[in-house]
TORVOPA-12101 format. One line per 10 residues: their letters; for each residue z, y, x of N, C-alpha, C. Coordinates in steps of 0.05 Angstrom, whole numbers. Example, Ala and Ser with C-alpha at 12.3 -4.5 7.8 and 13.67 -1.06 7.14 Angstrom:
2
AS	156 -114 264 156 -90 246 156 -66 264; 142 -45 257 143 -21 273 157 1 258
REM end
This chain:
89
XXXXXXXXXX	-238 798 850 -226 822 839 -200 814 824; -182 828 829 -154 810 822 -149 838 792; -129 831 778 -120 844 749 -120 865 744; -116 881 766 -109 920 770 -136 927 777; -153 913 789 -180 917 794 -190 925 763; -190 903 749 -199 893 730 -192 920 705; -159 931 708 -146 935 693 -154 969 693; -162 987 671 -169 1011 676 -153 1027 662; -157 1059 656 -130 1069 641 -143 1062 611; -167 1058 603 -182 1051 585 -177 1024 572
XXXXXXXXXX	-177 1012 593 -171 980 587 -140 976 566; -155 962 551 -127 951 526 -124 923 520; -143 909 535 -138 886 525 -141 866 548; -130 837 559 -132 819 579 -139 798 564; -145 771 585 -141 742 579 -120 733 584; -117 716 588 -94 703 589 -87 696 611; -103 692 636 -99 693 661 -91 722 670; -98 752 659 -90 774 662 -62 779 657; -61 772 631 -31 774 627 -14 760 630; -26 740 640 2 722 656 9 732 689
XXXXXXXXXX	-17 747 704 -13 754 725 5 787 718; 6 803 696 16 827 690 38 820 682; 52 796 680 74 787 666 91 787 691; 77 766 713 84 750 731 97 718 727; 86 700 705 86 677 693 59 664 695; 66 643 686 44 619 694 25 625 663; 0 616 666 -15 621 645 -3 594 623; 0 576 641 13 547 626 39 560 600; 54 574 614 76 593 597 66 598 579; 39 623 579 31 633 555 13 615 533
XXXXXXXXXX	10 594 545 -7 567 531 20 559 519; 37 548 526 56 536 511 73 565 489; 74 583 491 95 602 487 64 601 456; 40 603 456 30 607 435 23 586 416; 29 560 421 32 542 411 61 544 393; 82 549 410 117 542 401 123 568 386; 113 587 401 120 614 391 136 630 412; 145 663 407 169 664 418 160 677 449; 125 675 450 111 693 467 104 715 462; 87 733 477 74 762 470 52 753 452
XXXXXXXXXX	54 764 423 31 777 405 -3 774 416; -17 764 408 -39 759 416 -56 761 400; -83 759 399 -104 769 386 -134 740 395; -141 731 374 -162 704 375 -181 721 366; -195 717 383 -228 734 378 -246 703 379; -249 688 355 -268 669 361 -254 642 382; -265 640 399 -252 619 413 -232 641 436; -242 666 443 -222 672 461 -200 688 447; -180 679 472 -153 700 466 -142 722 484; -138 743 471 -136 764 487 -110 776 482
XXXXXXXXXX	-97 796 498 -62 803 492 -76 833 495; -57 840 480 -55 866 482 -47 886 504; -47 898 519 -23 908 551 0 924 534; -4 934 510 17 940 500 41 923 485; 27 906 478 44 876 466 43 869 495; 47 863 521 52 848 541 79 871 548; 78 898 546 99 914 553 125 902 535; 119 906 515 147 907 486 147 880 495; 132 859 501 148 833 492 169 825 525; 153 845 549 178 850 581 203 863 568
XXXXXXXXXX	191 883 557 216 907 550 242 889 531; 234 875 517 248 864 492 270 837 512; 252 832 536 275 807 553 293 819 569; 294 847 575 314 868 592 341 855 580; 356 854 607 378 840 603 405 859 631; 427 860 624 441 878 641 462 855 655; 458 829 649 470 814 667 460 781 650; 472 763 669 454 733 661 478 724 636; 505 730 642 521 731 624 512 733 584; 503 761 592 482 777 556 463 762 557
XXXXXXXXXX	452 753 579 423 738 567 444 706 563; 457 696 564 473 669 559 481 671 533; 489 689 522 506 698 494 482 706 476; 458 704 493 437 724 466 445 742 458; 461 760 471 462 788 453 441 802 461; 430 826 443 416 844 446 413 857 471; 389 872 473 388 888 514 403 905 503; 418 913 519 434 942 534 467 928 527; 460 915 527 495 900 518 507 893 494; 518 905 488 536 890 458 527 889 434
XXXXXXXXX	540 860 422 526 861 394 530 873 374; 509 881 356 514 905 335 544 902 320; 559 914 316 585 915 300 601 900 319; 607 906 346 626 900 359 630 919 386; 658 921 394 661 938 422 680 914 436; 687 931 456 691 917 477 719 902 465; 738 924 455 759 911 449 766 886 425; 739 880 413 740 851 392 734 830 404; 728 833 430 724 814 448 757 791 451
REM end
């Protein structure tokens, strides 16, 4: 039974093999990313760890990038950085 099987309109919460398949990244990613930091928000129930599908959305939504350029510069999604236009460039 693969993730969408799994995944209901009810359903709020995955493992980590879920949300790395909802991501489309390696679970190894989300192993390292929660160690270093700098991954999706997670939740330790005991020994297991579970993501939220809403923290798996915001932390896709938050890497939207409108060219490889903005994602090189780290500026913010949708383009430019706060207190600047095109022409201070």
């Amino acid at each position: 039974m693969n993730w969408k099987a799994r995944m209901t309109a009810t359903s709020r919460y995955t493992n980590t093999r879920g949300a790395a398949e909802y991501l489309a990244c390696s679970t190894s990613y989300l192993e390292k990313c929660r160690v270093a930091g700098g991954g999706p928000r997670f939740l330790k129930i005991g020994k297991a760890v579970r993501y939220k599908i809403e923290e798996l959305d915001a932390f896709a939504s938050a890497r939207e990038h409108d060219s490889t350029s903005e994602y090189a510069r780290g500026l913010p999604t949708g383009g430019h950085a706060e207190g600047t236009n095109n022409g201070d460039r």
